[in-house]
SESE-155367 format. One record per residue (C-alpha): x, y, z; residue in one letter. Coordinates in pm, 1 decimal. Example, Ala and Ser with C-alpha at 12.3 -4.5 7.8 and 13.67 -1.06 7.14 Angstrom:
2
> 1230.0; -450.0; 780.0; A;
> 1367.0; -106.0; 714.0; S;
//
This chain:
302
> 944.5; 1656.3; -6858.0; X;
> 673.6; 1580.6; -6616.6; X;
> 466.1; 1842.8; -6452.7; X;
> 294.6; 1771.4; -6146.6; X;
> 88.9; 2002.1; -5863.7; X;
> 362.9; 1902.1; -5615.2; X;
> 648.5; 1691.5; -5603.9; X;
> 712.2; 1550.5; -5219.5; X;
> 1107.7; 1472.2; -5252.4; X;
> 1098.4; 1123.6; -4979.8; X;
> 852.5; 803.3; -4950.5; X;
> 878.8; 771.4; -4535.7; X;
> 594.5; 861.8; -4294.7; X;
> 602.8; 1236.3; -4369.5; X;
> 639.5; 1232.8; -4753.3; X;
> 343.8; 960.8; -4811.2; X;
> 115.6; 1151.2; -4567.7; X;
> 159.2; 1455.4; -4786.0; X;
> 84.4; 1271.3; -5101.2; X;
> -260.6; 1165.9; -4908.8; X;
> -354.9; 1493.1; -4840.7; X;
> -226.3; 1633.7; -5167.3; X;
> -478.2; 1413.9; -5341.9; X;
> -753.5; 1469.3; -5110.9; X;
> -717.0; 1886.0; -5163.9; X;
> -755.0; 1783.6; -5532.2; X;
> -378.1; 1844.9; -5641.3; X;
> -157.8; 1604.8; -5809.5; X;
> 113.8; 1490.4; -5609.6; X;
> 442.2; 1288.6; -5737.9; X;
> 660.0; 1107.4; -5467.3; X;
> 1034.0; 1077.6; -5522.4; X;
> 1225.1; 816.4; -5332.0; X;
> 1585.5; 704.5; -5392.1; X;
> 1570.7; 381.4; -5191.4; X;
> 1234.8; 226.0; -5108.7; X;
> 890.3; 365.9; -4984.2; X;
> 848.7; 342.3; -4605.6; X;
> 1176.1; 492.6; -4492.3; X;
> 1316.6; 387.6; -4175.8; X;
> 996.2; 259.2; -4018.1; X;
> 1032.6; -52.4; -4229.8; X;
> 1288.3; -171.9; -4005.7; X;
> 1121.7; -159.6; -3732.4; X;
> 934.8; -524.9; -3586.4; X;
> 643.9; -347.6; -3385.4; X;
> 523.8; 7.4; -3388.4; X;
> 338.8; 50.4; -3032.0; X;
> 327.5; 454.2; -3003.0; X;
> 126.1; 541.1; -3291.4; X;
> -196.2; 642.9; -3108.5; X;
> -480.5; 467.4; -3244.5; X;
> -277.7; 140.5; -3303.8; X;
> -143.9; -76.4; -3049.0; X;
> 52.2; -288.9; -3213.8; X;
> 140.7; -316.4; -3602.6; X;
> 505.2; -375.5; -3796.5; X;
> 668.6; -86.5; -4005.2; X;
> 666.0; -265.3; -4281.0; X;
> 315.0; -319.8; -4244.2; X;
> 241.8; 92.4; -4181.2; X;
> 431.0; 167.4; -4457.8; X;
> 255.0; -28.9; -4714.8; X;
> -33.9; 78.6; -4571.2; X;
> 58.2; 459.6; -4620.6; X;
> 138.4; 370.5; -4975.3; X;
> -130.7; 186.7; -5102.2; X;
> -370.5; 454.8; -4978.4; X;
> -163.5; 730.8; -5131.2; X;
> -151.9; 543.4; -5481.7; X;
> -510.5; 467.7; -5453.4; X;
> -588.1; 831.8; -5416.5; X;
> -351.2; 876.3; -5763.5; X;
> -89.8; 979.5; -5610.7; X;
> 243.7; 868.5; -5837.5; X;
> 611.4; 735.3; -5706.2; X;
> 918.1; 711.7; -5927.1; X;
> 1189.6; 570.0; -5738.5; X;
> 1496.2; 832.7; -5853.5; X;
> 1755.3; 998.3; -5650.9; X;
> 1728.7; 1355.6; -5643.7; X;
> 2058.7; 1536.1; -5723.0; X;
> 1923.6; 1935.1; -5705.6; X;
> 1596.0; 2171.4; -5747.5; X;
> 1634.1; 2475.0; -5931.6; X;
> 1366.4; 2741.2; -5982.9; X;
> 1294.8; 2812.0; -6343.7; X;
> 994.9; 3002.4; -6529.5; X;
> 767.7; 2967.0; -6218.5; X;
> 822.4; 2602.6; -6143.9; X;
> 1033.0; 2393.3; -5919.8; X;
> 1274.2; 2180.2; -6151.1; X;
> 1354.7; 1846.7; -5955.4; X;
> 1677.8; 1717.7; -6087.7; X;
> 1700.3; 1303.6; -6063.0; X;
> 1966.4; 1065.7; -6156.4; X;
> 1716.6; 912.3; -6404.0; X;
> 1549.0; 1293.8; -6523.2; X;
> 1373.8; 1581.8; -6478.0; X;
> 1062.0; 1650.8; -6342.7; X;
> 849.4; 2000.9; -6241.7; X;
> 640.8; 2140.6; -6011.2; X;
> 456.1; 2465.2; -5892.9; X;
> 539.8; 2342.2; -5535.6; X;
> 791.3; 2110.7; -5387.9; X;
> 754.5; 1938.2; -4991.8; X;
> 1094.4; 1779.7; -4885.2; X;
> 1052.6; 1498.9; -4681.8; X;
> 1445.2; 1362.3; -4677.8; X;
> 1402.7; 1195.4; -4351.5; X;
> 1760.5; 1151.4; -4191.7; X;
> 2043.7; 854.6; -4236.0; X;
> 2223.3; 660.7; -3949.1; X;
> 2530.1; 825.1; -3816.6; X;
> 2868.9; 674.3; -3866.7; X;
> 3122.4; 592.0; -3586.0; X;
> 3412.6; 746.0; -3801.0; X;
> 3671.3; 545.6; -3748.3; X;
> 3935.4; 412.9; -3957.1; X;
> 3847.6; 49.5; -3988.7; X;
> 3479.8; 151.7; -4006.3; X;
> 3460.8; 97.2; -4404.1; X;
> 3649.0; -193.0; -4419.5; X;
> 3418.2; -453.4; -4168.7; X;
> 3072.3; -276.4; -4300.7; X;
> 2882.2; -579.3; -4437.0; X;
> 3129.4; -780.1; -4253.6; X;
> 2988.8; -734.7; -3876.1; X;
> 2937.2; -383.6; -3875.9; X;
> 2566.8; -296.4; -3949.7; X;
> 2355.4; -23.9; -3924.4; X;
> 2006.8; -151.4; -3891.0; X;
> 1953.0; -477.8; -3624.1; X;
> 1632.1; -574.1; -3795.0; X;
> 1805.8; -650.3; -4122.1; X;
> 2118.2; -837.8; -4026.4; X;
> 2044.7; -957.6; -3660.7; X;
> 1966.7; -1283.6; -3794.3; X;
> 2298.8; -1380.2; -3924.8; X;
> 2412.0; -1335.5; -3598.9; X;
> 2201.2; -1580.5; -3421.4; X;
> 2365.4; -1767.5; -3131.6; X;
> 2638.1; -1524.9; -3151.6; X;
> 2786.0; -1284.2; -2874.0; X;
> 2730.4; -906.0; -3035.1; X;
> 2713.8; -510.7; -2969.0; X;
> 2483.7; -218.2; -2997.0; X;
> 2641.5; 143.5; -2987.8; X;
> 2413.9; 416.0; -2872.6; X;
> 2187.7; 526.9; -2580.3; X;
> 1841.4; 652.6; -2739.3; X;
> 1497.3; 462.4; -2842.7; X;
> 1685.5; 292.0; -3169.1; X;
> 1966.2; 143.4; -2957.1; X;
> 1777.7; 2.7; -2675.4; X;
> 1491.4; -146.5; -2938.2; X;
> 1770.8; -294.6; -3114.9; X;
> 1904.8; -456.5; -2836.2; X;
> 1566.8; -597.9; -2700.6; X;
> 1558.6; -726.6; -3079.7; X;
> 1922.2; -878.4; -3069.0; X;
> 1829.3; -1049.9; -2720.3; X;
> 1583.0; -1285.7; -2888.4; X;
> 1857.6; -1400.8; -3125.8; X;
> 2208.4; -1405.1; -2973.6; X;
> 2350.8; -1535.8; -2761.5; X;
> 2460.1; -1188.4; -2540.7; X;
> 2438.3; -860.4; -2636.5; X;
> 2669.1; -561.6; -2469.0; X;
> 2502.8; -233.5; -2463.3; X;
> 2788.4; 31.1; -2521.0; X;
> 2693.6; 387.6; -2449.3; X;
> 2919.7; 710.5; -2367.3; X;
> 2736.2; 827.9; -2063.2; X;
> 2608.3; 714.3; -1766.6; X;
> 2298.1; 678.4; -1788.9; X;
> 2087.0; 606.1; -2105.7; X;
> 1876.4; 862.7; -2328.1; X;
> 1588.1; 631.5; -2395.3; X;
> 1196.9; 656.8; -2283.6; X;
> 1214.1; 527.6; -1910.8; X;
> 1000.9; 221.1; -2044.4; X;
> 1242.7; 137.9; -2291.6; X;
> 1505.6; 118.5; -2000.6; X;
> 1273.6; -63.7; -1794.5; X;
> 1254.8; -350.3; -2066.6; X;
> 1637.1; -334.4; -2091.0; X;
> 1680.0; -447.1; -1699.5; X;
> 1467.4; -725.6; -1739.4; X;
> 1697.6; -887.8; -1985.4; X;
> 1921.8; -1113.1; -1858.0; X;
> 2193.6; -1178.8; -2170.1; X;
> 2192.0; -761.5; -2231.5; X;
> 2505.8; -629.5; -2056.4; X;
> 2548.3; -265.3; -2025.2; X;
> 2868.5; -107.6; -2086.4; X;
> 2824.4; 256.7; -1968.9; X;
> 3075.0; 535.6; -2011.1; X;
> 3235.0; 401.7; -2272.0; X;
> 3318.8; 462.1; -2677.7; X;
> 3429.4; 245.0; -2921.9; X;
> 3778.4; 331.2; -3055.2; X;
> 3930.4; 70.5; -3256.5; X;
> 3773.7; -228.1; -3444.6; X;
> 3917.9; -567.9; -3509.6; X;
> 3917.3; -892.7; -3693.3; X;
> 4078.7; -1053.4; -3974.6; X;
> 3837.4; -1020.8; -4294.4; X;
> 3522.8; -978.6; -4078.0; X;
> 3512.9; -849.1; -3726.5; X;
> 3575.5; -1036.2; -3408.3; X;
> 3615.5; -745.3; -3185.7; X;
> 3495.2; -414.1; -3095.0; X;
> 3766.3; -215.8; -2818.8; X;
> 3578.2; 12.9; -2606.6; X;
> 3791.1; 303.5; -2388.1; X;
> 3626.5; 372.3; -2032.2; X;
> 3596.5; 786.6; -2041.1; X;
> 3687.7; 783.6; -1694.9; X;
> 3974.7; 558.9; -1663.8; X;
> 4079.6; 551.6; -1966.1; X;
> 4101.1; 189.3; -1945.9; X;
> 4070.6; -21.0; -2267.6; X;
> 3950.4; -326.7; -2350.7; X;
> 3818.3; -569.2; -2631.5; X;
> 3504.6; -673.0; -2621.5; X;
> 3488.6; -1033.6; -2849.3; X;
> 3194.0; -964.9; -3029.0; X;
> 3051.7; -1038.1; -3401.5; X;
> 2883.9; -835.3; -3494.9; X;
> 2863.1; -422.0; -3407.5; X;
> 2519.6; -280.7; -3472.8; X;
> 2569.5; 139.7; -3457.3; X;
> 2317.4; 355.4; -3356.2; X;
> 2446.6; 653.5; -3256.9; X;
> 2164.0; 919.3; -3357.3; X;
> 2062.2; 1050.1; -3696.5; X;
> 2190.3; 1324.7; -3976.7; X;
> 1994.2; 1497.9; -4258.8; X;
> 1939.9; 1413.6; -4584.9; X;
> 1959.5; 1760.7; -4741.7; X;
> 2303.5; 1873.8; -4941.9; X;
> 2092.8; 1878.3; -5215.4; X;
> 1943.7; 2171.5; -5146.6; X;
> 2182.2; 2383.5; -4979.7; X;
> 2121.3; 2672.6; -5199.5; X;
> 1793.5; 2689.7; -5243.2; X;
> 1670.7; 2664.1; -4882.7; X;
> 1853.1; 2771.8; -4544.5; X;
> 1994.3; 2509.1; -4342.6; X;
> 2090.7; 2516.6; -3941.3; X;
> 2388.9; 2441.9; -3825.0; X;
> 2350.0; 2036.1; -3789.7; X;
> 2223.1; 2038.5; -4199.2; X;
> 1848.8; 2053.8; -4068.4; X;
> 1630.1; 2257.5; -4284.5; X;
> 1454.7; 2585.5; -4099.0; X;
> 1101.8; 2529.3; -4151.3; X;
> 902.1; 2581.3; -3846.3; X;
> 545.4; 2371.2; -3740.5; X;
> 369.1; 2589.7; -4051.6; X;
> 652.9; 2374.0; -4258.0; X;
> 739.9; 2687.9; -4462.0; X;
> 1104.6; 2731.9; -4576.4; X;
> 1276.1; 3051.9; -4633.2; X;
> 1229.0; 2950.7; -5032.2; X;
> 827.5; 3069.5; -5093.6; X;
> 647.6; 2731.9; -5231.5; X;
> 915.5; 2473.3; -5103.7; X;
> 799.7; 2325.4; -4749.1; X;
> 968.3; 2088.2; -4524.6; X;
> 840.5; 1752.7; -4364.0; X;
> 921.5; 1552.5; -4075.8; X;
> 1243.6; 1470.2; -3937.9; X;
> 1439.0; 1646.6; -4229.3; X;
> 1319.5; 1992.6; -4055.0; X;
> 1402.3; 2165.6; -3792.3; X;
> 1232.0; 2043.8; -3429.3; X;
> 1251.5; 1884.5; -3126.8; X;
> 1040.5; 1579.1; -3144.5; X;
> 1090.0; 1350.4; -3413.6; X;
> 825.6; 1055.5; -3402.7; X;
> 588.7; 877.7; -3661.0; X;
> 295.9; 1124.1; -3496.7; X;
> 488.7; 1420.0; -3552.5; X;
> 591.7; 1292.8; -3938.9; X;
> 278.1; 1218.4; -4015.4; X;
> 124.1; 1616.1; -3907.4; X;
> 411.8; 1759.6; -4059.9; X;
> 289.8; 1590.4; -4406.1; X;
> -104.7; 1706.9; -4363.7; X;
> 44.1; 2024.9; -4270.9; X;
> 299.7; 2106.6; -4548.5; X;
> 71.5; 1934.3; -4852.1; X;
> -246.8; 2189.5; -4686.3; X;
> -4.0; 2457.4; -4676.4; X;
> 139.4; 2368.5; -5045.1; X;
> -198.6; 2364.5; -5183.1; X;
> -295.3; 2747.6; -5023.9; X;
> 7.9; 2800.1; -5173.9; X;
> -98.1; 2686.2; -5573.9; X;
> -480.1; 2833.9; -5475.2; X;
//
């Protein structure tokens, strides 16, 4: 079984920031991801709110956080973690493909997209329902298609979309959208982006693969079908932490309690970046939670 200083349990922004300062307090680190290294900054085309850099792709940051966390000697293994259990002094990380064992453990889980939940939901994914714009837009070029959701990820998605098909209908459930005012702002400008405000999507259909998405008016009631393509949710975000339900308390929403000193209620386990309880989830914030828990894990060790 491998032993390590400190397993960090995710590969986004968070998790690879506290392999880099892992390394740099002179403690071995070992990064678990289940998918691939980056997390959901990948997706995105241009990062503009990272201070320092104007302009640069996820995919590009990513790799960038990587290679400078292997080149310190930090190690990934790409393995799902199923549990942690605390045996003999060490934290035993339980993976689909082994075991591995540390004197401190930093979970940086990140969060997944929310589902819409309904019925039909299953049966069009891959079919015209998506979850991320960046990685399917392009099969929909020329097309007429949707976004679902009001925040930063919706409204980036559909400035994305705009520059590919043909018209893209903005469907959110209030009346006004939850996005940074200058993401709105670039919304406006865009001729081909329709809003469709007050609204939720309550049935989906098509024959094989989806040709339209019915929206109900909250006020009216009214229905109607919007003749769309493609649906592109992005409703908000859950966390990634079942796992480890009974080792460390959990709020109400599945976030793990862990407050700006990253400390869970389990001494040696610490939490990073959007897994964790807080109010402002950006790269910024991800990337201080990391430095913070990976310091705070290596007091910890002494």
């Amino acid at each position: 079984m491998t032993e390590k200083d400190i397993i960090i349990v995710g590969a986004g922004t968070a998790g690879l920031s506290a392999a880099i300062y892992a390394q740099r307090a002179g403690k071995s680190a070992l990064v678990l991801e289940q998918e691939a290294y980056g997390g959901q900054i990948i997706n995105t085309l241009d990062v503009e709110n990272y201070p320092g850099i104007a302009h640069i792709s996820g995919f590009d940051f990513a790799t960038g956080l990587y290679e400078q966390a292997t080149k310190l000697g930090a190690e990934v293994e790409f393995a799902k973690v199923t549990g942690v259990e605390e045996k003999d002094g060490l934290k035993i990380v339980h993976t689909e493909g082994g075991d591995y064992a540390a004197k401190a453990l930093i979970l940086a889980t990140g969060v997944r997209r929310r589902k819409l939940g309904l019925a039909k939901e299953e049966t069009f994914a891959g079919k015209g329902v998506s979850y991320c714009a960046t990685c399917d837009g392009a099969f929909f070029r020329g097309k007429d298609v949707a976004v679902n959701g009001g925040g930063n990820t919706a409204l980036e998605d559909a400035q994305y979309l705009s520059r590919i098909a043909n018209k893209v209908y903005l469907i959110h459930r209030r009346d006004a959208f939850r996005a940074d005012p200058a993401e709105v702002e670039k919304i406006r400008g865009m001729e081909n982006v329709v809003p469709v405000m007050n609204a939720t999507v309550t049935d989906l259909t098509g024959d094989g693969k989806l040709s339209g998405v019915e929206v109900t008016d909250k006020i009216t009631g009214e229905k109607k079908v919007l003749p769309v393509s493609a649906l592109f949710v992005a409703i908000g975000q859950a966390p990634e932490n079942e796992a480890f339900a009974d080792l460390v308390e959990l709020d109400e929403a599945g976030y793990i309690k862990a407050g700006e000193d990253c400390k869970t209620s389990h001494p040696g386990i610490f939490a990073a970046g959007d897994c964790r309880t807080k109010k402002v989830r950006q790269l910024t914030t991800a990337a201080a939670d990391g430095a913070v828990a990976a310091l705070a894990a290596a007091a910890y060790l002494g």
